[in-house]
C-alpha positions, 0 to 999 in steps of 0.5 A, a space after each residue: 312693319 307697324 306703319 306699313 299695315 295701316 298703309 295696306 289695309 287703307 290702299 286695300 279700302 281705297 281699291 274696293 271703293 274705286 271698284 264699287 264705284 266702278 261698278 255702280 258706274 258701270 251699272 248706271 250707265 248700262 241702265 241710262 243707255 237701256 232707257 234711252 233705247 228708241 224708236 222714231 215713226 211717222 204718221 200722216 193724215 190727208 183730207 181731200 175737200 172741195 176750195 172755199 173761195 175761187 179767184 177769176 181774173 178775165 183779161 181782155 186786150 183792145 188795140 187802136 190807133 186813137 186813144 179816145 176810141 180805145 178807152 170807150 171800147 174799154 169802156 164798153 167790154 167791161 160793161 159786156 163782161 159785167 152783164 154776162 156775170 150777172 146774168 150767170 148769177 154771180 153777184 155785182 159785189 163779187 165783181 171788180 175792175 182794175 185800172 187799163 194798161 196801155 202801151 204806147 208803141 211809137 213811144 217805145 224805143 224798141 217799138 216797132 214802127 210798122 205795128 198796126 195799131 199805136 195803142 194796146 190795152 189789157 184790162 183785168 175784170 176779176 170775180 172773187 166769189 165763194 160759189 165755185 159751182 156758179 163761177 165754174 159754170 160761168 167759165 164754161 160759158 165765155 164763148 158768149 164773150 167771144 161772140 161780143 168780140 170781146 177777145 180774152 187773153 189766154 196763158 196770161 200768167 197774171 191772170 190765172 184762176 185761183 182756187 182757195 182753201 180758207 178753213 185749214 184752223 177747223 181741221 188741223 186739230 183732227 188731222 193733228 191727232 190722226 197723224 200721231 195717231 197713225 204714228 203710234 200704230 207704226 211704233 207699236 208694230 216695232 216694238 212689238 216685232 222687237 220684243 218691247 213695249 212702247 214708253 212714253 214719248 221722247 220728242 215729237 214735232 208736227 210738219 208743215 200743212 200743205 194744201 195743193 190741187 187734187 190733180 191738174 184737172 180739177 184745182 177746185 179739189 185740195 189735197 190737204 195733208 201733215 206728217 207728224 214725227 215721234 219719238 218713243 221710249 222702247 221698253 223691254 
């Protein structure tokens, strides 16, 4: 009977350790959980602004059964291009021509030995400017080409007008911090129509810049916008 009693009354210790140790557990598990409680929301900024740079490739094609003859109308279109630029006011610098490229078409083995003219070009003049408005305008103006009987060449994919948005590094800090901003009103109204506060920030990650057109009708108009993703601790 002397031995048993320390055995019980160190089982009876061992027992109310383990069931401290329990509830501590228990306790700090419910705390780290009710901690970890969390909303995520997500804020987007958008700017529209006008490109900063525009790209013009005009592409034109000569054909000829004699070499000679089509390098001096290539010759000579070019020139006529480069004269109505100026004359639109769009700078000489601003203006380049690209090498001509001519098929042979009795030297292709496809080719088609009834074709009317031996030789094809398709040469590529291309403006690279930052006046959109005085590019645009030009634009509208190629008939006068047309009456030169200079024949330009539509629906070329390689020739299409570019239009470039080159300032994204003034605005990304602005735009940055009106999409986290906007995140946080959205995380606000949740906590507040659940009953919390808002803690600090968990996580947070900002998406990609996207800059595309406005709409088909006006390329010159980007639509740049972010979306920024954040992560809330929630506080009763």
């Amino acid at each position: 009977m002397s031995n048993s009693r320390p055995a019980l009354i160190l089982g009876a210790l061992l027992l109310t350790a383990f069931g401290l140790v329990g509830y501590l557990g228990k306790s700090a598990a419910l705390a780290v959980k009710e901690y970890e409680r969390s909303v995520t929301a997500k804020g987007l900024a958008e700017r529209e602004l006008p490109a900063d740079i525009v790209i013009w490739p005009i592409s034109f094609t000569l054909a000829s059964n004699e070499l000679t003859e089509l390098y001096a109308h290539l010759e000579q279109n070019t020139t006529d291009i480069r004269t109505f630029l100026q004359a639109q006011g769009i700078a000489n610098t601003d203006i380049t021509t690209n090498a001509p490229v001519i098929t042979d078409k009795s030297a292709q083995s496809y080719g088609n030995a009834s074709a009317p003219f031996r030789y094809v070009a398709t040469a590529v003049v291309t403006v690279y400017s930052e006046d959109l408005a005085g590019v645009r305008q030009a634009m509208a103006n190629t008939s006068e080409l047309g009456k030169k009987g200079i024949v330009l060449t539509a629906g070329n994919y390689d020739a299409r007008t570019e239009y470039l948005f080159t300032g994204l590094n003034d605005i990304k800090p602005s735009m940055i911090e009106e999409a986290t901003l906007k995140a946080r009103e959205v995380a606000n109204k949740f906590a507040a129509d659940s009953g919390s506060r808002l803690g600090k920030i968990k996580r947070a990650s900002q998406g990609q810049f996207s800059i595309s057109a406005r709409d088909a009708n006006n390329p010159h108009i980007k639509k740049i916008r972010v979306v920024s993703t954040v992560e809330y601790y929630l506080i009763d």
